[in-house]
C-alpha positions as CSV (number, residue, x, y, z in Angstrom):
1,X,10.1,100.0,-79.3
2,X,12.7,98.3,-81.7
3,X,15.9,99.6,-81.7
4,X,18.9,99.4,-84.4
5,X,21.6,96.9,-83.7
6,X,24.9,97.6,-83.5
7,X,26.8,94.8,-82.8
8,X,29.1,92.3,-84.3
9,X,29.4,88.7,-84.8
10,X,31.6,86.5,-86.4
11,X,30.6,82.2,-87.1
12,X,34.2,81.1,-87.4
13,X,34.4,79.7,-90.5
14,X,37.2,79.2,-93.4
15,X,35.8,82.9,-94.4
16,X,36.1,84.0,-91.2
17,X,38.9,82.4,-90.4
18,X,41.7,85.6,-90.7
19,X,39.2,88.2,-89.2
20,X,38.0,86.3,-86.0
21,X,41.1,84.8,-85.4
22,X,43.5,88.0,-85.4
23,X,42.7,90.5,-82.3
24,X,44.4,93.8,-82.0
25,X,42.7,94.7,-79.0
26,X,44.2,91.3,-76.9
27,X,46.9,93.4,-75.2
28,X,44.8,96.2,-73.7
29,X,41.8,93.4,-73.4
30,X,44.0,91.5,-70.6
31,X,45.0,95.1,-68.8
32,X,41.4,94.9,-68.3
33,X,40.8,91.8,-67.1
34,X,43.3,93.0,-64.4
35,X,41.6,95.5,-63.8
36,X,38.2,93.5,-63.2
37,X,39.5,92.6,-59.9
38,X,39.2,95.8,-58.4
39,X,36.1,96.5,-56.7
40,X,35.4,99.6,-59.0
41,X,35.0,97.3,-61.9
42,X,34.2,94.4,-60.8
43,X,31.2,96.1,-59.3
44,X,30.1,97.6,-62.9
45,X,30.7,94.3,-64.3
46,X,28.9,91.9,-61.9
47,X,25.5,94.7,-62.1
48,X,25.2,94.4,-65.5
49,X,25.8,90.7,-65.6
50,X,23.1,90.3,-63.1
51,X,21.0,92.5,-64.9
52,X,21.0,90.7,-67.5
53,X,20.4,87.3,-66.6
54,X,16.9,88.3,-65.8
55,X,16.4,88.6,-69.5
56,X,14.1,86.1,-71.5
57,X,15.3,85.0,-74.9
58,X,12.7,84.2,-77.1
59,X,12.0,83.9,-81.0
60,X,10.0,86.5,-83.2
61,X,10.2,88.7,-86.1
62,X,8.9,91.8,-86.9
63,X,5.1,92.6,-86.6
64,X,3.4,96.3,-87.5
65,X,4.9,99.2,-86.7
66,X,7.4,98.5,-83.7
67,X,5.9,95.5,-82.5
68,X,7.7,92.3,-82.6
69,X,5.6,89.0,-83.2
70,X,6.5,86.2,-81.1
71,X,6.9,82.6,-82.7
72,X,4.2,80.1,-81.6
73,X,5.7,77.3,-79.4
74,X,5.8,74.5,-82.2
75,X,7.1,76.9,-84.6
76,X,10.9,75.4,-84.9
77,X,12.3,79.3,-84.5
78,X,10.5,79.0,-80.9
79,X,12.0,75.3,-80.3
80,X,15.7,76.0,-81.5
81,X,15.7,79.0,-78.9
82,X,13.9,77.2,-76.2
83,X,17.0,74.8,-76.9
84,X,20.1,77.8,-76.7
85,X,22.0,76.9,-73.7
86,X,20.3,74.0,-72.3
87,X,17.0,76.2,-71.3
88,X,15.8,78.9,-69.3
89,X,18.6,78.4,-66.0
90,X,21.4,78.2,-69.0
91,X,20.2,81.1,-70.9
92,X,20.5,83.3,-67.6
93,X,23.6,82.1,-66.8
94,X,24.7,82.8,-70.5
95,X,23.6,85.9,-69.9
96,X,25.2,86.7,-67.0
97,X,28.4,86.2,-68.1
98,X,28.2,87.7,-71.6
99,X,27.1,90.9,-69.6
100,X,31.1,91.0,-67.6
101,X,32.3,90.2,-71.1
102,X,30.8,92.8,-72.6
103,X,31.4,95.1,-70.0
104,X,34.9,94.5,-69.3
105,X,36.6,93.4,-72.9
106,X,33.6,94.4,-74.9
107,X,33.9,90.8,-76.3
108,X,33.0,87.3,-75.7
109,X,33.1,83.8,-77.7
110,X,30.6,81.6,-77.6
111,X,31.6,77.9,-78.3
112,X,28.9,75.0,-78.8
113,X,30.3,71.4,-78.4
114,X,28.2,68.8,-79.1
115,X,27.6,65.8,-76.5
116,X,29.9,62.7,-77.1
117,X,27.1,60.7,-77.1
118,X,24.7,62.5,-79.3
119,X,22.1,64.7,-78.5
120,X,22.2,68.5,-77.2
121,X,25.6,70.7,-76.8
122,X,27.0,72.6,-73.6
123,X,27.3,76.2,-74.8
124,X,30.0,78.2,-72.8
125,X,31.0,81.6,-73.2
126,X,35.0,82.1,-73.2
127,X,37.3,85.0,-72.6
128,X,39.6,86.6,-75.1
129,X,41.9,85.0,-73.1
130,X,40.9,81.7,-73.5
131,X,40.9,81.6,-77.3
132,X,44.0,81.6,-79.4
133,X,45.1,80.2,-82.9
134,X,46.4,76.9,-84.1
135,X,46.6,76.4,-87.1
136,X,44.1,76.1,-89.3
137,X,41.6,76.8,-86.8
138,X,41.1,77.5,-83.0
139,X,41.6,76.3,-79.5
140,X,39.4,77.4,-76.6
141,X,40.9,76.6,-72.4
142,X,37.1,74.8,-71.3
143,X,37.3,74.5,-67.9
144,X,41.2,74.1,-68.0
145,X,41.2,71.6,-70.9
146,X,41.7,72.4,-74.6
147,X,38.9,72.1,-77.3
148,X,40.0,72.4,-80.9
149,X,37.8,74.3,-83.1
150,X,38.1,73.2,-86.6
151,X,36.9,76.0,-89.5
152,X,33.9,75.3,-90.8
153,X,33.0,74.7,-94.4
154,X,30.8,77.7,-96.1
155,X,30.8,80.9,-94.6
156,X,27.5,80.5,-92.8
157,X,27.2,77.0,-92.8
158,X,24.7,75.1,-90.7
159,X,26.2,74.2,-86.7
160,X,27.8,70.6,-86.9
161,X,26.4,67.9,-84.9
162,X,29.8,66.4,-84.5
163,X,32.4,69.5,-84.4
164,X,32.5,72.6,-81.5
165,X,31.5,75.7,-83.1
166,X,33.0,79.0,-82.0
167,X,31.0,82.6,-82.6
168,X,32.7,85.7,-81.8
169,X,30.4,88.5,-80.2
170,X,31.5,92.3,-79.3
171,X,30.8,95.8,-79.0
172,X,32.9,96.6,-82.1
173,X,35.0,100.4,-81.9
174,X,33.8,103.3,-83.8
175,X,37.1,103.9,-84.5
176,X,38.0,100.2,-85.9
177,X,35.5,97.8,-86.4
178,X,37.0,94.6,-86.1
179,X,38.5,96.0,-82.3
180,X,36.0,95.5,-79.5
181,X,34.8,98.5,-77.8
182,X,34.0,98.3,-74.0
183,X,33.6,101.4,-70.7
184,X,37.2,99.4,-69.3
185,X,38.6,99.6,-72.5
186,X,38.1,103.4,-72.5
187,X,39.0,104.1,-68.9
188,X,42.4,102.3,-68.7
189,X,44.2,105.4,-68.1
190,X,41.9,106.3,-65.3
191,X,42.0,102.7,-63.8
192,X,46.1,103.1,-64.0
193,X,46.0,106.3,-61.6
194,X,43.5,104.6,-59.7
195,X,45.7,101.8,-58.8
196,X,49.3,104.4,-58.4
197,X,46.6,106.4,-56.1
198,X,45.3,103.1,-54.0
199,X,49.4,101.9,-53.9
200,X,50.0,105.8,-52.8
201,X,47.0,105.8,-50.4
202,X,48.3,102.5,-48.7
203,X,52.0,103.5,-48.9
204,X,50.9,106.2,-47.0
205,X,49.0,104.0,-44.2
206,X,51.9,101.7,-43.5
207,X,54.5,103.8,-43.7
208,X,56.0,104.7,-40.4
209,X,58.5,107.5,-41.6
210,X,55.4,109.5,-42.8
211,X,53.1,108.6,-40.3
212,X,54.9,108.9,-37.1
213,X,58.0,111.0,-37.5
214,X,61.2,111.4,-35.9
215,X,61.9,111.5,-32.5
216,X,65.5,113.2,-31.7
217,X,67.0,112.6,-28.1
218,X,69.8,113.3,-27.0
219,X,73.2,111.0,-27.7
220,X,73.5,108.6,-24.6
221,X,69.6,108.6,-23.7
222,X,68.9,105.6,-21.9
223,X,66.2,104.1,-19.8
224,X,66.7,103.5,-16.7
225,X,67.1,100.2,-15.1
226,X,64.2,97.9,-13.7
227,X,64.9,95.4,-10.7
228,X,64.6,92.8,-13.4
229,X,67.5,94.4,-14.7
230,X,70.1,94.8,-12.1
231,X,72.3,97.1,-13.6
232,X,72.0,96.8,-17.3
233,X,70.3,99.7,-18.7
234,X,68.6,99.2,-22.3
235,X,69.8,101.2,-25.4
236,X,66.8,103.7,-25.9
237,X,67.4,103.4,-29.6
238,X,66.7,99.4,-29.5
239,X,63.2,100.1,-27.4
240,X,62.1,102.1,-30.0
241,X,62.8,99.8,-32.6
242,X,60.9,96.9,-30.4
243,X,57.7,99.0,-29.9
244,X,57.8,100.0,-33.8
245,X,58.3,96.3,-34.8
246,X,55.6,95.2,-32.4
247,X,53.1,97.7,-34.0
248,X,53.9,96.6,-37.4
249,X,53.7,93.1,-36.6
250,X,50.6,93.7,-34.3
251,X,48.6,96.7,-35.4
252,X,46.6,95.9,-33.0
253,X,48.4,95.8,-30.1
254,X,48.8,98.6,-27.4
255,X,52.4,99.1,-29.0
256,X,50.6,100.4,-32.1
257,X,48.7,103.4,-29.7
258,X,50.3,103.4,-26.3
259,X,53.0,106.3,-25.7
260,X,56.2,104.3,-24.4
261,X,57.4,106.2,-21.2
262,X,60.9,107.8,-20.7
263,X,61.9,109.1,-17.8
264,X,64.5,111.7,-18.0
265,X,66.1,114.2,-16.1
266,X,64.3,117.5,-16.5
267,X,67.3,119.3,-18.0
268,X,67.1,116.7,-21.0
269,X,63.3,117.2,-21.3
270,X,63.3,120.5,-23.7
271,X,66.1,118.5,-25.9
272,X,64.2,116.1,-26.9
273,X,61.9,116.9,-30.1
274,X,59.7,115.0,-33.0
275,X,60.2,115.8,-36.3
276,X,57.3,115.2,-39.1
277,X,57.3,114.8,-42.6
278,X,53.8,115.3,-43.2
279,X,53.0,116.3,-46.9
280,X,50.1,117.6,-48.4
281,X,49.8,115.2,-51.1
282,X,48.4,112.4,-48.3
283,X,45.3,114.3,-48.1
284,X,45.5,115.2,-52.4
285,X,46.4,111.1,-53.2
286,X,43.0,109.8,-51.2
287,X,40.9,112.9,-53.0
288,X,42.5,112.4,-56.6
289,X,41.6,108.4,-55.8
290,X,37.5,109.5,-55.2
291,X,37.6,111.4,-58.3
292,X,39.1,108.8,-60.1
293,X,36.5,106.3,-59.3
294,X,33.8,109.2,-60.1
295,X,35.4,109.4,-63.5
296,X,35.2,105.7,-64.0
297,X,31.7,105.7,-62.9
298,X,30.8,108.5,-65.4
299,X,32.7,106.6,-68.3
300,X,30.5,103.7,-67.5
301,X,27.0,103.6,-69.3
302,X,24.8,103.2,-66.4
303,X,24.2,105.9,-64.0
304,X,27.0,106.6,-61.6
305,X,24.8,106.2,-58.4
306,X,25.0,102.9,-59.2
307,X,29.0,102.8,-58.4
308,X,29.0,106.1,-56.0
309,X,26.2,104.9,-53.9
310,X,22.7,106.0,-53.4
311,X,22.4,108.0,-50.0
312,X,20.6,111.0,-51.3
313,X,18.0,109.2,-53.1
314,X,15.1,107.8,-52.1
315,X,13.6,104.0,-53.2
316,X,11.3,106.0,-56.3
317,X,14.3,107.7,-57.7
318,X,16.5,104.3,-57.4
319,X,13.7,102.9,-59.3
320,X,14.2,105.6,-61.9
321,X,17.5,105.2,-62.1
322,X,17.4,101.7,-62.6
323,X,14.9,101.7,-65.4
324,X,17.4,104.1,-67.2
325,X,20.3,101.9,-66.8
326,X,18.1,98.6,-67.8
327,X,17.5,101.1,-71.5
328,X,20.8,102.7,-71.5
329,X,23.5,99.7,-70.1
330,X,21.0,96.2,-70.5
331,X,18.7,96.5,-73.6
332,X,22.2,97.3,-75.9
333,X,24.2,94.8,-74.9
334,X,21.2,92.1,-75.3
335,X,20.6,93.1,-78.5
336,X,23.8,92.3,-78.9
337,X,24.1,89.0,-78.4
338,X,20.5,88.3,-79.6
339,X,21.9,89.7,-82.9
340,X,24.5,87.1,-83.0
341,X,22.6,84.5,-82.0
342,X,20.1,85.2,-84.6
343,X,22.5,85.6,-87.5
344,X,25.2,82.7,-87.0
345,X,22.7,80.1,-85.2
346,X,18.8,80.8,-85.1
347,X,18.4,81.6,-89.1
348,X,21.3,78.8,-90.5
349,X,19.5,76.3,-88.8
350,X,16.6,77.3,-89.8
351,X,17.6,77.3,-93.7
352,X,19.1,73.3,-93.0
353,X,15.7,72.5,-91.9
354,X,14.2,74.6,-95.4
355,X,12.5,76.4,-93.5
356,X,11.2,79.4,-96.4
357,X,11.0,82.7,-94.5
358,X,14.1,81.9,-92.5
359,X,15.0,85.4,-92.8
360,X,12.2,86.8,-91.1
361,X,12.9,85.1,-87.5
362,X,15.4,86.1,-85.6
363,X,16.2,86.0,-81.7
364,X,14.9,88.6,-79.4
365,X,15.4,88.9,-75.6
366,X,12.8,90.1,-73.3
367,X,13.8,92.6,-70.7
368,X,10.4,93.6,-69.3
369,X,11.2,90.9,-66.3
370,X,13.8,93.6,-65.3
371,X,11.1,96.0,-65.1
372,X,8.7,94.6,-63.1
373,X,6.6,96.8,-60.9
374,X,6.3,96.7,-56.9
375,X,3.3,96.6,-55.1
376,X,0.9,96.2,-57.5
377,X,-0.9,92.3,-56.3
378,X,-2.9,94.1,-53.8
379,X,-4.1,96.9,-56.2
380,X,-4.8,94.4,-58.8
381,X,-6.9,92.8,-56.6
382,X,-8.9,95.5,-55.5
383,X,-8.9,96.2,-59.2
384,X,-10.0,93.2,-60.1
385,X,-12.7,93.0,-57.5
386,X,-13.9,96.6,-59.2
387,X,-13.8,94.5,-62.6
388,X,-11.5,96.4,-63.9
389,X,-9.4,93.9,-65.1
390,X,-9.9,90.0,-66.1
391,X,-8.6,86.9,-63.7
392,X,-5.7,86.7,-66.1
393,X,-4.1,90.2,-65.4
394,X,-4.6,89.3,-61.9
395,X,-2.6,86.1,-62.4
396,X,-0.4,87.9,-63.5
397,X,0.1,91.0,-61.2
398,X,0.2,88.4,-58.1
399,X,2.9,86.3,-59.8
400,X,1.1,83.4,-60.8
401,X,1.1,81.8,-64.9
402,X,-2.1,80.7,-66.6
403,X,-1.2,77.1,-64.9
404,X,-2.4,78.3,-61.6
405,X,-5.8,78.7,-63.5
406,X,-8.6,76.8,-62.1
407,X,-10.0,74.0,-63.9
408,X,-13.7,74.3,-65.7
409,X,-14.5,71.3,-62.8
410,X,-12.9,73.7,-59.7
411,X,-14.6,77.2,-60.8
412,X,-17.8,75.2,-61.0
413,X,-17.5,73.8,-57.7
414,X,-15.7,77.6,-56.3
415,X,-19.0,79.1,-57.8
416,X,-21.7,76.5,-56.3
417,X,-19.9,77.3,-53.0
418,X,-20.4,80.8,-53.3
419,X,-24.2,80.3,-53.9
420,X,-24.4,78.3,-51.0
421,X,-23.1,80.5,-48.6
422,X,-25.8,83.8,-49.6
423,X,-28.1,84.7,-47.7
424,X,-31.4,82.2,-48.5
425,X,-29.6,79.1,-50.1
426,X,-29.1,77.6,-46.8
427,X,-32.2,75.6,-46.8
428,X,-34.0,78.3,-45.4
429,X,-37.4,79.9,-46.7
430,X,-37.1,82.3,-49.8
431,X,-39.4,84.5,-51.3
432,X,-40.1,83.0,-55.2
433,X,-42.2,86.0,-55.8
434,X,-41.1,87.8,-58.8
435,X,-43.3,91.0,-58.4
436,X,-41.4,94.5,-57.4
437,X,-41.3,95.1,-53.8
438,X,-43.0,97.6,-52.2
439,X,-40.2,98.9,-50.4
440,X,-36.4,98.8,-50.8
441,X,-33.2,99.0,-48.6
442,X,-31.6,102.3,-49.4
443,X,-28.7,100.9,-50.6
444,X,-30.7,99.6,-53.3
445,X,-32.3,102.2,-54.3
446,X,-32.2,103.3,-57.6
447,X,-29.6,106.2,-58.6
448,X,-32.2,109.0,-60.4
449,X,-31.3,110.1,-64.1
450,X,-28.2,106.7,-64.0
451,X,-27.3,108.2,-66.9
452,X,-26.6,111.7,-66.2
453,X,-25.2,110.6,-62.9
454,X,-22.9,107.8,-65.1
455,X,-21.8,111.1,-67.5
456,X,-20.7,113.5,-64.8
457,X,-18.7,110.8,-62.9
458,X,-16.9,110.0,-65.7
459,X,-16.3,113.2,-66.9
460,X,-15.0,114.0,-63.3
461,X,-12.5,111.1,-63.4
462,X,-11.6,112.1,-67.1
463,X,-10.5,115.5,-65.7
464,X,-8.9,114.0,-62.5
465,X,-6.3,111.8,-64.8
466,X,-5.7,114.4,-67.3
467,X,-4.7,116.6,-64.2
468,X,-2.8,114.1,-63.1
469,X,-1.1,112.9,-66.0
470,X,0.1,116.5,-66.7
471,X,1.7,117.0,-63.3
472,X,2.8,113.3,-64.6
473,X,5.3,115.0,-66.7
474,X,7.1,116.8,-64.3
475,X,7.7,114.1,-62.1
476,X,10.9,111.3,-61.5
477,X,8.3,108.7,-63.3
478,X,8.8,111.0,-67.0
479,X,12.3,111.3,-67.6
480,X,13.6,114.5,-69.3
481,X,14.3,111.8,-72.3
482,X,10.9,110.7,-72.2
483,X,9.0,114.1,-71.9
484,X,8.6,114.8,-75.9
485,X,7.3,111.6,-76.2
486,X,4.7,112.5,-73.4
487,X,3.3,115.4,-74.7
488,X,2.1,113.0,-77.5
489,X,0.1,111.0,-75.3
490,X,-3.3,111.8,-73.9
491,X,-2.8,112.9,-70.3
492,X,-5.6,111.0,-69.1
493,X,-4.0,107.9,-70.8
494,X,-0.2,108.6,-69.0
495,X,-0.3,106.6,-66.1
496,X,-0.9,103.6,-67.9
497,X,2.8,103.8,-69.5
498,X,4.7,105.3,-66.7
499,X,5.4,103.5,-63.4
500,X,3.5,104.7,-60.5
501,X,3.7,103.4,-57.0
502,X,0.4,103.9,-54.5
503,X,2.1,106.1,-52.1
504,X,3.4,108.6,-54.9
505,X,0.1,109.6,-55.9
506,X,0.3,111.5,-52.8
507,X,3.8,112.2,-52.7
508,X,3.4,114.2,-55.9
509,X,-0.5,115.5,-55.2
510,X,-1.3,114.0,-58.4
511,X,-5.6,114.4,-57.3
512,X,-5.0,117.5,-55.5
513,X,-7.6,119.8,-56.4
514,X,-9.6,117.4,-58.8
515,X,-12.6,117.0,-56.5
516,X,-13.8,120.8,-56.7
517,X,-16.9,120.8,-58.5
518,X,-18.0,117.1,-57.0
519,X,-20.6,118.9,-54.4
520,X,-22.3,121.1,-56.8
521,X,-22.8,117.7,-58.8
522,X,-23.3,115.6,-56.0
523,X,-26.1,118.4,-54.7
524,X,-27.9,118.1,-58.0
525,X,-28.3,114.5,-57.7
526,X,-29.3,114.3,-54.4
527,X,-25.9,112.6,-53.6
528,X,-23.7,112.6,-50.5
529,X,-21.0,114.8,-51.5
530,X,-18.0,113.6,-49.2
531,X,-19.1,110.1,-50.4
532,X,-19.3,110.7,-54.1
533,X,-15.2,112.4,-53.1
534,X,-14.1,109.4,-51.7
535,X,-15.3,106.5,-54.1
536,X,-14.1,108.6,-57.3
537,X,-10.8,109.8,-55.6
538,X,-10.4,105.6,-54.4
539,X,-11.0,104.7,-58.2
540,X,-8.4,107.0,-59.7
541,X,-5.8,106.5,-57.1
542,X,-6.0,102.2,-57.3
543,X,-6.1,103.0,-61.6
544,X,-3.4,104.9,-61.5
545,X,-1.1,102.6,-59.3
546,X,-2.3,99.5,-61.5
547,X,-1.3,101.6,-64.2
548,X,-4.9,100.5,-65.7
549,X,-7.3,103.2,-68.5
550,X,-10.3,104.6,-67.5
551,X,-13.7,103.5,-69.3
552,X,-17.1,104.6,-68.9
553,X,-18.2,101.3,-68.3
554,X,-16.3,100.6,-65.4
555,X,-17.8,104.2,-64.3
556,X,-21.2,102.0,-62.3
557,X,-18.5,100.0,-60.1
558,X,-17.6,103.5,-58.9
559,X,-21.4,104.6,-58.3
560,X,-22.6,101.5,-56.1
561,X,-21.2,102.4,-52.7
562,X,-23.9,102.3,-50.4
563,X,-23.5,105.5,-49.2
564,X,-24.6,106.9,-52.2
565,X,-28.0,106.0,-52.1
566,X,-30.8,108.9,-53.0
567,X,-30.7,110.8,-49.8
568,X,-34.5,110.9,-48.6
């Protein structure tokens, strides 16, 4: 599904030059950054910078319909994105860090300086911090050394080989375009009470007057004398202030807990009292702190759990959430940057090299590594053993590329072992007789009327997974922003776009029921009826965790369990 883009990018160029240089979001941009160090934000941050460095870029254009059509690998789209950042390991790390610029200032600058000595670039992504004016064109801190950035010629020029190139990226305002627009940015009033209500909260902790109290004793209250002491006698007053100091110094020290002991005489013992100042806003400072961080987490565009914690939900709906946060938080702020990329670096170089549908490629990113489903190498092998699916799907499901193929040379030698180890190729006697056996093994037996029997089993899994794909619907798998779409689909076709792990077939009783009429049908074949359940119930259950269609041909893999032989 192809999405509209809406971000911004800016090559800076002489035409450029007054736009990408001036930045009337800097001042609220570096309250941000500040902000970015507590662990509110800098949690939000880092999560969608992870997220996103899972991403693969990759070059395409757009196919029928929705589709996107990817560019072959010696197509020079393919070769100058293969090239972006150094590679795959730069890409994520580009990536990563245009996700907390995104996140945080709602812009980023990418700058692209060549090598000294010819060949290839480092790309880096800067802060708005890290870029001012000067002038006639920019300067960007690099690892604590200045790079000039001279404008270039044309407004989308071709990159140099010999000069740094800058392009600006952001997420621009609805409000004001040319102003970057970010979940920090929006929250800084909230972030400001958070820190006053974290200074308040801690204020509170250390302070001695509003923990502790007062403690009144009479004027000329001493402690009485120890033999160390002779005859001196210490000011209570100064004892107090020892223990207090101690405990500050030492919170964990037994003068931070321990009572200190006064003996007095018992006349004195009702004068001496403790005064508090207790105040109810203690308690109201740490509860307006929580719901300041729940507002925060609401601002930002993933879903809170992710920043309130997850205690109440169990690994299925964390893997709900997370697919919403990959569409709603990821997949924008790639598109993003792919848009940029594709604009002021994929399609210029593309026209230098005369390249005549230049216009047509652009850079996409792949997020579907983000998505990828658990549990699924042992079903797909069972699947596969069913042949269900082909040896490449099962590469792929276990986590292995086409390279781990065999070679034509190895699955000839894999199959001659095989044969060798059946029964009769070990040298001993076989029977070359080609003429039907008198008698057969019941497991061999023919199935009577195989077609009838091949129609009402697959009209019994039909039913099964359109059951199951509507109770489908009305489970964490569909979201509620996903359910119109659903009602579009064929049921018995739904598992095979939604996410379903083995265990929550059962979880959600997506078979219950389906198996009613299987002993009338198995009693008018002359089946076993609790075998006919199990083998069709097995079948649906591994296609829908492999998230694989149903065919009638795979229908005779179902029906060759031996316990469905003709009963006698």
């Amino acid at each position: 599904m192809t999405r509209d883009l809406v971000g911004a990018a800016a090559r800076y160029t002489r035409h450029t030059a007054k736009t990408t240089a001036q930045n009337p979001s800097r001042s609220r941009q570096e309250t941000a950054w500040r902000f970015y160090r507590t662990p509110e934000v800098r949690s939000f941050a880092n999560w969608i910078g992870n997220a996103m460095s899972g991403a693969l870029l990759y070059a395409g254009r757009q196919g029928p319909g929705d589709s996107i059509e990817r560019a072959p690998d010696d197509h020079p789209a393919a070769r100058i994105v293969a090239e972006i950042a150094g590679g795959r390991d730069g890409q994520a790390q580009l990536l990563r860090e245009y996700g907390r610029h995104l996140a945080v200032a709602g812009e980023g600058w990418t700058v692209i300086r060549p090598h000294t000595n010819g060949g290839g670039a480092d790309w880096h992504v800067v802060s708005v911090l890290e870029m001012r004016s000067k002038g006639t064109g920019l300067e960007a801190t690099i690892d604590g050394e200045p790079v000039t950035i001279p404008a270039a010629d044309g407004s989308e020029a071709a990159p140099a080989d010999t000069a740094p190139v800058a392009i600006r990226v952001w997420d621009p305002s609805p409000e004001k375009h040319l102003e970057a627009d970010s979940p920090v940015l929006s929250s800084l009033d909230e972030l400001e009470e958070l820190r006053l209500l974290g200074a308040a909260v801690r204020a509170i902790t250390l302070s001695r007057l509003t923990g502790r109290g007062v403690l009144v004793v009479p004027k000329g209250t001493r402690f009485p004398t120890t033999p160390t002491q002779r005859d001196a006698e210490d000011d209570l007053i100064e004892v107090f202030m020892q223990v207090a100091e101690t405990a500050i110094r030492e919170p964990d020290s037994a003068a931070a807990t321990v009572p200190i002991i006064l003996e007095v005489p018992a006349e004195m013992v009702g004068a001496i009292q403790r005064l508090t100042f207790e105040s109810t806003f203690d308690e109201l400072a740490i509860k307006l702190r929580e719901e300041n961080i729940r507002r925060f987490a609401t601002a930002a565009d993933i879903p809170a759990e992710f920043l309130l914690g997850m205690g109440d939900i169990n690994h299925w709906g964390a893997w709900e959430l997370t697919s919403e946060a990959i569409r709603l938080g990821i997949e924008p702020r790639l598109a993003i940057v792919t848009h940029a990329y594709t604009g002021h670096w994929l399609r210029p170089l593309l026209e230098a090299e005369g390249l005549p549908d230049a216009e047509e490629w652009g850079v996409y990113a792949d997020s579907s590594p983000l998505r990828v489903r658990t549990n699924r190498s042992q079903t797909a092998l069972e699947v596969f053993d069913r042949g269900a699916i082909s040896a490449k799907a099962l590469r792929r499901e276990t986590g292995f590329d086409e390279a781990d193929a065999p070679t034509p040379d190895e699955a000839r030698q894999r199959s001659s072992d095989d044969t060798n180890t059946r029964p009769g190729t070990n040298g001993l006697p076989v029977d070359e007789s080609t003429d039907m056996p008198d008698t057969l093994p019941a497991a061999a037996a023919p199935l009577p009327a195989h077609d009838s029997v091949m129609a009402a089993a697959d009209g019994l899994i039909w039913a099964a997974l359109s059951a199951a794909g509507e109770k489908l619907k009305r489970t964490p798998a569909c979201p509620r922003s996903e359910r119109a779409r659903a009602r579009d689909i064929e049921p018995a076709e739904l598992h095979t776009l939604l996410t379903v792990n083995p265990d929550q077939v059962e979880q959600w009783r997506l078979l219950d029921g389906a198996w009613g009429r299987v002993p009338e049908i198995a009693q008018r074949y002359g089946l076993d009826p609790h075998c006919l359940t199990a083998a069709l119930d097995t079948y649906c259950r591994e296609l829908i965790a492999a998230g694989v269609p149903h065919t009638y041909e795979t229908t005779s893999g179902v029906l060759r369990a031996p316990c469905l032989a003709v009963a006698a």
